[in-house]
C-alpha positions as CSV (number, residue, x, y, z in Angstrom):
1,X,148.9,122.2,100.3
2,X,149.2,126.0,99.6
3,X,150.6,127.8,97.1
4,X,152.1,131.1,97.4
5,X,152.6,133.3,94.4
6,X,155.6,136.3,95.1
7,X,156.7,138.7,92.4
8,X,159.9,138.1,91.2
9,X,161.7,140.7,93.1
10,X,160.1,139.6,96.5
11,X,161.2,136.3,95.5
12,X,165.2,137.3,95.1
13,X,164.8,139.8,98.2
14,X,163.2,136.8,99.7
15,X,165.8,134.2,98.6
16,X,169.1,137.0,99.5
17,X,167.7,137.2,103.3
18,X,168.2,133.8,103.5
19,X,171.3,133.1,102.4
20,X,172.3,135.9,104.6
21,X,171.2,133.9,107.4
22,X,172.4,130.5,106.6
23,X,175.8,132.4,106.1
24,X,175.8,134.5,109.6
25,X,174.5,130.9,111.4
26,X,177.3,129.1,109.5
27,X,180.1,131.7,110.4
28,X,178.8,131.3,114.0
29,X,180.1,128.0,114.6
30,X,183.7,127.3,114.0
31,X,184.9,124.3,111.9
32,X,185.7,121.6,114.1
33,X,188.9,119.9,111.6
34,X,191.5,122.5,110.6
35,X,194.2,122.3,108.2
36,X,197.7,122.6,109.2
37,X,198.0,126.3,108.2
38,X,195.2,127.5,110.6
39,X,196.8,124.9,113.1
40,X,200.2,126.9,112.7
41,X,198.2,130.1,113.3
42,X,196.1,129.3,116.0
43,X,199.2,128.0,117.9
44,X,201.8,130.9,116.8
45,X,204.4,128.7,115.3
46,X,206.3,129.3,112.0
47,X,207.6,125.6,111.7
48,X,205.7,122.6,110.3
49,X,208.3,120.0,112.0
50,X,207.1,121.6,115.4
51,X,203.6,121.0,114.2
52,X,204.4,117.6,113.2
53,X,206.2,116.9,116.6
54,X,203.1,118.5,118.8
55,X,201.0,115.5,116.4
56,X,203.8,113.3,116.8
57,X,204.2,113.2,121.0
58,X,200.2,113.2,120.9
59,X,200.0,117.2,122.3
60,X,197.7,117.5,120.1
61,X,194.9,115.5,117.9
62,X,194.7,115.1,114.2
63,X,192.8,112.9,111.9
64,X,194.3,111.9,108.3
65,X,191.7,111.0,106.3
66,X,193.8,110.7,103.0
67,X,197.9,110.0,102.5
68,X,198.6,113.5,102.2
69,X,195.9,115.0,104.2
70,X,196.1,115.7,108.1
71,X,193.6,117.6,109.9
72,X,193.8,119.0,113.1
73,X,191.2,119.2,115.9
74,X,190.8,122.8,116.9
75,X,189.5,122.1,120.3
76,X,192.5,119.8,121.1
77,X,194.6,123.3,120.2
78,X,192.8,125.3,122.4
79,X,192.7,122.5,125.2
80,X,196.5,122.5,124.4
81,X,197.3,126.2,125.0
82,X,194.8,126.5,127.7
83,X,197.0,123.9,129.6
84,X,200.4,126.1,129.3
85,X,198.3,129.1,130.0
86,X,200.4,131.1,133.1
87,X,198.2,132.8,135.6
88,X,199.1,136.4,136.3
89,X,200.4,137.5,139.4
């Protein structure tokens, strides 16, 4: 094994450059489970009953991994508007 002695400043310059690139890779990849707010967002509605009625009717997928916690699947969103997407004439 090696050991390799920095100054502390190279260290922290160092250490900063990585978190920088655990952070970009991380900001890359969007979270797979949203909550219901980003949900609402992503799907330009103001309402949480239409929400709960797109989950309801099985439009959309959601996981509830607590009572009072539902999740929603963001590619099951983007599958969802895709569908009603219109083609342009």
């Amino acid at each position: 094994m090696q050991v390799v002695c920095l100054q502390e400043e190279a260290f922290y310059a160092l250490f900063d450059k990585v978190i920088e690139h655990v952070e970009a890779k991380r900001k890359d990849k969007p979270v797979k489970w949203i909550d219901g707010e980003e949900a609402m967002l992503l799907l330009n509605i103001k309402s949480t009953t239409t929400l709960q009625k797109l989950r309801n009717v099985g439009k959309i997928r959601f996981s509830q991994p607590q009572k009072k916690i539902i999740l929603y699947d963001r590619d099951s969103i983007n599958e969802y508007i895709e569908k009603h997407a219109r083609e342009t004439f």
